[in-house]
C-alpha positions as CSV (number, residue, x, y, z in Angstrom):
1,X,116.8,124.7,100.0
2,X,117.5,126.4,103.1
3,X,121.8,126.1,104.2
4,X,121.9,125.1,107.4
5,X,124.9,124.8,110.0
6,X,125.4,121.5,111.8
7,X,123.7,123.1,115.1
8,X,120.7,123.8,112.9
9,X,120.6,120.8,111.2
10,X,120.0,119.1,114.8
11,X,117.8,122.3,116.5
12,X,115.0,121.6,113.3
13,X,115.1,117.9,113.5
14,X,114.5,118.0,117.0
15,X,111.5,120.1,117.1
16,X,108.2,120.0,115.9
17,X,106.0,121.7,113.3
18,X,107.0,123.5,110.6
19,X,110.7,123.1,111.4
20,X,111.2,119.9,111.8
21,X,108.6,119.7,108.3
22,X,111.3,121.9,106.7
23,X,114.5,120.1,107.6
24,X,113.0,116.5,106.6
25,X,111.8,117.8,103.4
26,X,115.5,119.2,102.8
27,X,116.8,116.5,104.0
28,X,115.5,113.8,102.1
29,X,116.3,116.5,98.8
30,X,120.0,115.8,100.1
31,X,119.9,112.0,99.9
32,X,117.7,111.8,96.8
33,X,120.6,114.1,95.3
34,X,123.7,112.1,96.6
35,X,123.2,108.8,96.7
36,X,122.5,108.0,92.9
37,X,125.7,109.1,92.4
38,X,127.3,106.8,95.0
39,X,125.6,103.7,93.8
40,X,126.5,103.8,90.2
41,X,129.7,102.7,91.5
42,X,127.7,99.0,92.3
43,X,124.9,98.9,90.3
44,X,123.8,100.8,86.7
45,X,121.4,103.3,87.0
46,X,119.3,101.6,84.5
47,X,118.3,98.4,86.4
48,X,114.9,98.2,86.8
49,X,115.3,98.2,90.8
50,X,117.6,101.3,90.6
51,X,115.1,104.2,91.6
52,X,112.9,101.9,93.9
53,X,116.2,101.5,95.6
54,X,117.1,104.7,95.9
55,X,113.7,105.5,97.1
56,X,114.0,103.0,100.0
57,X,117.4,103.9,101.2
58,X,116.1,107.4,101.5
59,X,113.3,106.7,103.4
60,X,115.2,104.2,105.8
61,X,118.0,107.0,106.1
62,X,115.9,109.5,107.5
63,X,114.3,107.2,110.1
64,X,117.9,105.6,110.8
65,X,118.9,109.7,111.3
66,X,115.9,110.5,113.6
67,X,116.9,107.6,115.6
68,X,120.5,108.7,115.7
69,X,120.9,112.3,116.2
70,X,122.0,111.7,119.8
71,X,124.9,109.8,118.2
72,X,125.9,112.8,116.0
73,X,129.8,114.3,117.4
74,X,129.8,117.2,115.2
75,X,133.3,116.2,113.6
76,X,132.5,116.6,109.8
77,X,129.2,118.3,108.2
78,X,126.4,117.0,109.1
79,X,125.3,116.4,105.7
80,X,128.3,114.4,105.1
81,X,127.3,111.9,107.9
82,X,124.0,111.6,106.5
83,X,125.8,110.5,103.2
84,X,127.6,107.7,105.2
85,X,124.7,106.3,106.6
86,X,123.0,106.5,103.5
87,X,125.6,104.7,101.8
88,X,126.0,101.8,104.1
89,X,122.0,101.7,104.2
90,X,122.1,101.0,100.6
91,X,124.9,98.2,100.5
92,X,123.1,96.3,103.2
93,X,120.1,96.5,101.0
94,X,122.0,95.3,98.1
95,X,123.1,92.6,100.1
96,X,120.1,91.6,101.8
97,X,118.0,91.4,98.4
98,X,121.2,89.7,97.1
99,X,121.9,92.0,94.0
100,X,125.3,91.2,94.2
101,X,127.4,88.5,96.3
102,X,129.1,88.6,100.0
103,X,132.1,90.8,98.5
104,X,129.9,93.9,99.2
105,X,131.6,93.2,102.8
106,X,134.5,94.6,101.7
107,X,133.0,97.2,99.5
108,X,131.9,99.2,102.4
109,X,135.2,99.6,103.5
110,X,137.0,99.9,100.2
111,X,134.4,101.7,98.2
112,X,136.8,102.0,94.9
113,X,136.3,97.9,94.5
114,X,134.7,97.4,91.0
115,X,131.2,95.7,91.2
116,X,130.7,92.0,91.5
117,X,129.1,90.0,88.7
118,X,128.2,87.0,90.4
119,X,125.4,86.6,92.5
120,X,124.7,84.9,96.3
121,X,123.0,81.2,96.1
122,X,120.0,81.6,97.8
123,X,120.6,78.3,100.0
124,X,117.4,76.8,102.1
125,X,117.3,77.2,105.8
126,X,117.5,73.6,107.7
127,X,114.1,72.5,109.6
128,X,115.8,73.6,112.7
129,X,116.1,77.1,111.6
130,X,112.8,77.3,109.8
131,X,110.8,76.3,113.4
132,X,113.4,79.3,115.1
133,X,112.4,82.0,113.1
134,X,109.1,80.6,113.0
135,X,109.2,81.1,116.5
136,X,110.8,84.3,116.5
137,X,108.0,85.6,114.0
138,X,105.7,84.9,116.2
139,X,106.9,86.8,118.9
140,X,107.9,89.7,116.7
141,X,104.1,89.7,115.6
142,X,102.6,89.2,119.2
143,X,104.5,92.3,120.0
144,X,103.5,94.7,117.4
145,X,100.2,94.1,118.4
146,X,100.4,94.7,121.7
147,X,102.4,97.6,121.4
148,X,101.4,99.7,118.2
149,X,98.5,101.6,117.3
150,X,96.4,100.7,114.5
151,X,97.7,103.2,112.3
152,X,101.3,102.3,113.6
153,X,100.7,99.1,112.3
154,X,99.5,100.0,109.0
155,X,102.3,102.3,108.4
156,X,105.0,99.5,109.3
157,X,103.0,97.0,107.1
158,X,103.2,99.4,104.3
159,X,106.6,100.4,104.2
160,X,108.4,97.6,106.3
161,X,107.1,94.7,104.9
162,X,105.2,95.3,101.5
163,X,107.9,97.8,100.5
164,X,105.1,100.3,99.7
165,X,106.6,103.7,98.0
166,X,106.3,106.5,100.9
167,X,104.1,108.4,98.9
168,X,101.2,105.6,98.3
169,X,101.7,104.8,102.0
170,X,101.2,108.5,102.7
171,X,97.7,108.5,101.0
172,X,96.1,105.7,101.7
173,X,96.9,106.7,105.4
174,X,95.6,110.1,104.3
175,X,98.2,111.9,106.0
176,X,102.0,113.5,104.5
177,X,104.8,112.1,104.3
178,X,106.8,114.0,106.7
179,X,104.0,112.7,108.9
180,X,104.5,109.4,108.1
181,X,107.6,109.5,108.7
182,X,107.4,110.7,112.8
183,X,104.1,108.0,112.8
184,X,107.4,105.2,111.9
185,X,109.7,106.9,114.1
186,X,107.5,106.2,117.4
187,X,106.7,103.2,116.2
188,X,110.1,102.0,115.9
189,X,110.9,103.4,119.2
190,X,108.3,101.8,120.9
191,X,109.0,98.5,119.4
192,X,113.0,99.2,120.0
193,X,112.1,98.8,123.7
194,X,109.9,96.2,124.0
195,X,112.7,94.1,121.7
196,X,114.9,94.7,124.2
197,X,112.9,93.5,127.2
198,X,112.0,90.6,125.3
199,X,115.6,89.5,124.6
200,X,115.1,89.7,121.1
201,X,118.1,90.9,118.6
202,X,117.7,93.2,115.4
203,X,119.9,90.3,113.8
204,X,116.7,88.1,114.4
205,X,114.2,90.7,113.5
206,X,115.8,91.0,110.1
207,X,116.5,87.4,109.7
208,X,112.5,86.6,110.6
209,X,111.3,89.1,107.8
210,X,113.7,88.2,105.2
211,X,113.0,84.8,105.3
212,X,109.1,85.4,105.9
């Protein structure tokens, strides 16, 4: 894998072609190296869900990094932020899919706490709350359709909400995954603005899908 300085890091993800093909690839080799070493403090490597996870928090890192290079002040190695982000990626996940219970809260902060045993009561949503994200689905949904390409759509569907590995996602678009992951990047992009015009919070675009 090719050593690159923090400068370079940013110059390859920024361009196109082969560079930017490169720096993903090493990239994700990074995260897929780290992270499983980070969340055996949480959960065992042996869980059935421990790769897929692992997996899934690489693939949302990079996108989460392609959207926030801008954001990058240079103050440690940029491979070191990456790791950050990866990590608090993969504690929301945890959370979300409630692995483990709210103490993860504190986890991020304190990332020496031992691992919960316990886990969150999935509690039902009131009518109230059922016809709002109801609603909200339905907005999210009239505006991927208005604003995404076919293929966008596919890829989102794939990834966002079936939870498709990259790779199968990759070939039954019949593309790469490096590919893929620049098709996902526009599409979030494109969807980031429209959100905003619409008045419409990521807080309620996660809410709406996790309770889909």
């Amino acid at each position: 894998m090719h050593t690159r300085t923090n400068d370079e890091w940013l110059a390859d993800l920024r361009s196109d072609g082969p560079s930017r093909d490169a720096a993903l690839e090493d990239l994700r080799k990074v995260i897929m190296n780290g992270l499983p070493y980070a969340l055996t403090r949480w959960m065992p490597a042996n869980e059935p869900q421990f790769e897929f996870l692992v997996e899934e928090v690489t693939q949302e890192t990079l996108l989460r990094i392609l959207d926030r290079l801008d954001t990058f002040e240079g103050r440690s190695q940029f491979t070191t932020w990456v790791h950050k982000i990866a990590i608090r990626i993969a504690l929301s996940e945890l959370r979300r899919k409630r692995w483990r219970d709210s103490s993860l809260d504190e986890m991020v902060d304190d990332e020496e706490s031992p691992a919960p045993d316990s886990l969150l009561e999935d509690l039902s949503a009131s009518p109230e709350t059922s016809v709002e994200r109801a609603d909200t689905l339905d907005r999210i949904r009239r505006i991927i359709d208005e604003e995404l390409t076919e293929r966008q759509r596919q890829a989102l569907l794939m990834l966002s909400v079936q939870d498709m590995p990259i790779e199968e996602a990759a070939r039954k678009l019949k593309t790469n995954r490096n590919a893929l992951y620049k098709l996902l990047h526009d599409a979030r992009l494109r969807l980031k603005r429209r959100l905003i015009v619409e008045g419409l919070s990521a807080h309620e675009v996660l809410t709406s899908f996790e309770n889909r």
